[in-house]
N, C-alpha and C positions, 0 to 999 in steps of 0.2 A: 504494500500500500504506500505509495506517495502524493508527492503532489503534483495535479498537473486541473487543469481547466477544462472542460468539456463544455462544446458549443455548437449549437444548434440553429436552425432556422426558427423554432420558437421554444421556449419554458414554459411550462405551466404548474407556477412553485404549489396551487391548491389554497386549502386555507382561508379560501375568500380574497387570496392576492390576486392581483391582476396579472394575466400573461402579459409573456413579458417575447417580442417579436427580436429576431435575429440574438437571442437571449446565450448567456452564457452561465457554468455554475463552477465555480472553485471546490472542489476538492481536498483537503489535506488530512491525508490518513484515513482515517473511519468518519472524520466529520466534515459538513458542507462548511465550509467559510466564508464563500460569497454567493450571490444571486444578483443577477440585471442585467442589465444592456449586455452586450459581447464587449463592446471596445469600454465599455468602463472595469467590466470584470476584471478582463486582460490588463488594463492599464493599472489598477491595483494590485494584482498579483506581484508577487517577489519577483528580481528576477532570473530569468533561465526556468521559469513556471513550462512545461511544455502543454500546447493547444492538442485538444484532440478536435480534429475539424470533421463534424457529425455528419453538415449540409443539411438536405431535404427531412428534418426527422423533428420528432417533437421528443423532449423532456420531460419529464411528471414524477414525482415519488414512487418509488413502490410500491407495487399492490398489497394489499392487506390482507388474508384469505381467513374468517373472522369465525370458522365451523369446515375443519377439518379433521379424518379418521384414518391415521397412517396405520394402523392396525388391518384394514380394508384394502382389498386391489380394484377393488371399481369394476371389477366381472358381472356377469348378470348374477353368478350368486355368491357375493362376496362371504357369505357366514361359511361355507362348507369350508373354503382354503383355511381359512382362519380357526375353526374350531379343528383342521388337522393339521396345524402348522407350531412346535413347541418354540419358546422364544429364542433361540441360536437359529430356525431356519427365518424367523420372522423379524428379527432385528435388522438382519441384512436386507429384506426386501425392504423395511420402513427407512433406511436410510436413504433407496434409491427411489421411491416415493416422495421423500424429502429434494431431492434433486430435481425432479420432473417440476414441481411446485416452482422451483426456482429457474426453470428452463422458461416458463411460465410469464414469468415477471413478477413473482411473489416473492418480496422479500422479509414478510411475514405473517406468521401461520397460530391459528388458537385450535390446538387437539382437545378435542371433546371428545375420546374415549378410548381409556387405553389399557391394555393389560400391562398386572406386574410393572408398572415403572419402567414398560420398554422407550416413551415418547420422551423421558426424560433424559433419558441415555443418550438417543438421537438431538437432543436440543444440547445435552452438555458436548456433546463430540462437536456440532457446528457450533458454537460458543468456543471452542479450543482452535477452532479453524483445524480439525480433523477432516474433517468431511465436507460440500458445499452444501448448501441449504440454507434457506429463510431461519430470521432469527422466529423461535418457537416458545409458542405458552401453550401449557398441558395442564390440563384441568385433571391428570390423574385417572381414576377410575371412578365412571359415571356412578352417582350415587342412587340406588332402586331399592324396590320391596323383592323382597322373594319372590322368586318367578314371574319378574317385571321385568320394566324392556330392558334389553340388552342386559340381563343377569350372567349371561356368560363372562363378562368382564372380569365378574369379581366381586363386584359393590353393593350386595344384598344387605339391607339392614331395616329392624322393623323396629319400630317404636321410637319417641324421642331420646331414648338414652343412646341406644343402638346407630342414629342416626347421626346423631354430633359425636360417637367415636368413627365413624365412616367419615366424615368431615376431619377429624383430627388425624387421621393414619394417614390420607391424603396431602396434607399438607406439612406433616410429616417429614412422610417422605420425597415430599420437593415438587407439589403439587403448587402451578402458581394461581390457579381458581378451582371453585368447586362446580361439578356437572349436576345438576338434580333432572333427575327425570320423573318430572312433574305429572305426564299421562303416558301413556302406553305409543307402541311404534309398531310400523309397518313389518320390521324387521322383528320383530319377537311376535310368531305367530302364534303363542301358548297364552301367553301374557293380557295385563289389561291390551282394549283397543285404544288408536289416536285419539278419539273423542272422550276417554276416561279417564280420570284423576285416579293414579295411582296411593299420595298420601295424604293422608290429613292435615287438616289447617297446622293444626299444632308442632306436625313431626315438616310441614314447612316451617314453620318459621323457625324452630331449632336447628335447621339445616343453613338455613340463612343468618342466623343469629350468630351460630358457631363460625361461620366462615367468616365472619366481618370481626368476630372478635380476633383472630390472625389477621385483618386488614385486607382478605382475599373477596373478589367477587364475587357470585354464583349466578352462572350462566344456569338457566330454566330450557327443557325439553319439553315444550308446547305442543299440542295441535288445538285440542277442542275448547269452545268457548268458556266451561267452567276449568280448564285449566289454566287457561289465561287469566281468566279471574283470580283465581287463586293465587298465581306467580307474581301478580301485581300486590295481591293484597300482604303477601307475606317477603316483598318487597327485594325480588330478584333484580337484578343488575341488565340482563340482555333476556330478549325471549328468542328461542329457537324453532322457527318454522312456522311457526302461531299461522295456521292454516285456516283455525275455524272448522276444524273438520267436525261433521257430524254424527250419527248413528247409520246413517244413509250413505256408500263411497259414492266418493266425485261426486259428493253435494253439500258443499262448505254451505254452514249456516252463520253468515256476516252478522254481528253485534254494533253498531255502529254509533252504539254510545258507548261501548268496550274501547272502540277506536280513539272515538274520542279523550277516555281515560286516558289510553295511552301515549297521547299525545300530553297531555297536559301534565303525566305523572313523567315527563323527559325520558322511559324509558328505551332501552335501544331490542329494537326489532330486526331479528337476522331471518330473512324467507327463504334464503337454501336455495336459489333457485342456481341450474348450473346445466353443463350437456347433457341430461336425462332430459331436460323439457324437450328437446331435439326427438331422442327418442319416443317419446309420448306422444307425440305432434305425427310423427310417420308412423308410427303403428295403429294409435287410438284416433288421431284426427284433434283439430285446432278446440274444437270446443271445448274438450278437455282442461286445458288450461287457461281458458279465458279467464274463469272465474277466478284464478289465482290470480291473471295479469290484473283484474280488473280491482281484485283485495288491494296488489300491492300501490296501483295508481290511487285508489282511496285514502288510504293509508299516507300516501306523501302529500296528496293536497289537504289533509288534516294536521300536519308537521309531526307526524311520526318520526324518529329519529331512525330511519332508515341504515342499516349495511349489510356488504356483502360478505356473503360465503359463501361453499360451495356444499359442504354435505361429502368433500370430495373421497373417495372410498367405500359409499357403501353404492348399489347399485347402479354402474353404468354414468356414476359422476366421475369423472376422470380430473386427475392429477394434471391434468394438462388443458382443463375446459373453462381457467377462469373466464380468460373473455366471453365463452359463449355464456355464461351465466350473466355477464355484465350485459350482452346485447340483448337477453331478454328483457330486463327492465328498460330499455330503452324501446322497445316491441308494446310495453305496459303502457308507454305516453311521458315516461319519467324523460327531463331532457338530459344532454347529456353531462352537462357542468353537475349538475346531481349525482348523477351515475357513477362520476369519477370521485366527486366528496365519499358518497358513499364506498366505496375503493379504497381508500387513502384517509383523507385525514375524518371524515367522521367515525370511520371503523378505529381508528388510533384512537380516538376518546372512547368510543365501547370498551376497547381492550386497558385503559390505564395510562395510556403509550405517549398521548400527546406531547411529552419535554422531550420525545424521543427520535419521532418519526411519522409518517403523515404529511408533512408537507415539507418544500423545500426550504429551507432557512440558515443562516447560519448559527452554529451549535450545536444542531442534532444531527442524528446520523444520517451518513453518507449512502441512506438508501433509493437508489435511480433506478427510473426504466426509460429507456432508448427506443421508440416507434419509427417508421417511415410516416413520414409526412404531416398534416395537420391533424392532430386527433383528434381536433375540436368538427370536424367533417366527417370523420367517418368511426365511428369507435371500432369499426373490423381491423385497422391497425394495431390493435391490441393483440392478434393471434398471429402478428410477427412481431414479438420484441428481436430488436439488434445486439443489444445491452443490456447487461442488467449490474447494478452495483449494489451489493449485500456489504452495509458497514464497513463501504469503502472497498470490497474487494471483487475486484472485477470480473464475472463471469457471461462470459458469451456461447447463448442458447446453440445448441447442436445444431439445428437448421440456419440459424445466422453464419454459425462456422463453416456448415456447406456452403451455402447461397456462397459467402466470400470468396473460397477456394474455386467454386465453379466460376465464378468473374474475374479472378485471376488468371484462370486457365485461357477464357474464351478471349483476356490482354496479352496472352502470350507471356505472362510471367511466371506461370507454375508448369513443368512438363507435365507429360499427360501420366506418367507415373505415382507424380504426385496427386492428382488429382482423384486415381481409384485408392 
């Protein structure tokens, strides 16, 4: 990691800053130093500061990826690998799940579910700069009742006693939020359903109560409207998927004084949406997920605090589909200056992060993504990042590496040896 200046046809530091045209961003170490103009940056830099000249490309923070499951390969059935996988063959696949993230343009990730302390291994190995990957927050092992969702994990615990020691062993052992799994999931087909409150008022708020006494926050696993209720009432930090689902599938039942609660109560809303809508869309047909797009446009014109994540790991979300999760919301009506807060710096206040990373500034980390062209035109430039800079250190996505070597070839500066 050094210094040098990276410079662009345009910045967009986030934040509510104004892009910044022919923009430039200093560099030094793991932290940004400067942001504006090109020729003012330059012209403040030390000097022998060396220019990386970007051209046709846009600049932005690092994606946020705010509901990610490295334990998951994103198969049509992610549980079978994983319930026959012991943690030596499955450490090594979540570390390369971790890299795909960052091929991505994510240069950070919140695991909401994980066995045995594998998430934290992989967050401490890329903190050591062992491995590449997004700097990582592991909520540990998601917190359930017996034979609730996703109890494979580990996290079974009944009662309020039971429930704030399942909070305490996780943070423990190096857990940096708590996961509650508020109602039941698709993926636990024994278990309560998404429309069902798994615990009670009481063994929530001891689950919440317990994790704020460690200072940690507790992400909530939503769907139906009395679980939302609940997660609000016993005063969870982010809702997870909060679909509205009902007793009826694919007929979310909208509350829209709930909405409004949530709006007013500043809580942060994660909808999960991600490359499954793709598939959804071509097997089942668009109607399908109208009523989601149409939840999530409600929901923003309400001032819901909106962000992204992907869900990436369990079914057919893939490690590599943030953008297309981004382009859905923009499919919803959200514009795009939203789309991208919600990406970047409003997901950095969900997760804690804001002195950190989220937008571009000088101070915080040296987290970048490098696009072709105006992204403010087109957000499909998001599913070619060029660059990506991880707390300064510079990682260039596999397909960027091709595309180069292929344009070097086609300049006559790489033989064709090099090229296969």
């Amino acid at each position: 990691m050094t210094r040098r200046v990276l410079a662009a046809e345009l910045v967009l530091p986030g934040g509510g800053q104004e892009a910044v045209p022919d923009g430039a961003v200093l560099v030094d170490g793991d932290t940004i130093a400067d942001v504006g103009p090109r020729a003012a940056v330059i012209g403040d830099a030390p000097d022998g500061t060396p220019v990386v000249e970007l051209g046709a490309a846009t600049i932005l923070p690092g994606l946020i990826d705010c509901h990610v499951h490295l334990v998951f390969d994103a198969s049509e059935d992610p549980l079978t690998p994983f319930l026959a996988a012991d943690d030596a063959a499955l450490l090594p696949a979540m570390a390369g799940r971790a890299a795909r993230l960052l091929d991505a343009g994510v240069t950070t990730a919140r695991d909401l579910g994980d066995r045995n302390g594998l998430v934290r291994k992989v967050r401490d190995a890329i903190t050591a700069g062992d491995i590449p990957g997004p700097r990582l927050l592991t909520a540990g092992t998601p917190v359930t009742v017996t034979g609730g969702h996703c109890w494979f994990l580990g996290g079974e615990a009944d009662g309020e006693d039971a429930v704030r020691a399942a909070v305490r062993r996780n943070l423990r052992d190096g857990a940096d939020l708590t996961k509650l799994m508020v109602t039941g999931g698709t993926m636990t087909t024994s278990g309560p359903r998404p429309h069902q409150v798994q615990f009670t008022a009481a063994e929530l708020a001891a689950a919440v109560e317990e994790s704020a006494r460690f200072g940690r926050p507790v992400a909530a696993h939503v769907h139906g409207t009395d679980g939302i209720e609940a997660a609000l009432v016993a005063g969870a930090d982010t809702l997870e998927h909060c679909t509205f689902a009902s007793a009826v599938p694919r007929r979310p039942a909208f509350d829209h004084e709930l909405i409004d609660r949530m709006a007013a109560d500043g809580v942060f809303v994660c909808p999960t949406f991600s490359s499954t809508l793709d598939t959804v869309v071509r097997d089942r047909g668009a109607d399908v997920v109208k009523p989601y797009l149409d939840l999530v446009r409600r929901e923003y014109e309400a001032g819901v605090r909106l962000v992204a994540g992907t869900d990436a790991g369990v079914h057919l979300a893939t490690f590599e589909g943030y953008a297309e999760g981004l382009l859905w919301y923009e499919r919803a009506g959200l514009p795009v200056e939203a789309v991208l807060t919600m990406a970047t710096s409003e997901a950095a206040a969900a997760l804690g992060l804001s002195d950190r990373t989220g937008r571009i500034a000088p101070g915080l980390a040296a987290d970048l993504l490098v696009v072709p062209g105006d992204l403010r035109q087109d957000l499909r430039a998001l599913r070619d990042p060029l660059l990506v800079l991880a707390g300064g250190r510079t990682h260039v996505p596999p397909a960027a590496a091709e595309r180069a070597v292929l344009a070097a070839a086609a300049a006559g500066r790489v033989s064709e040896g090099a090229v296969r």
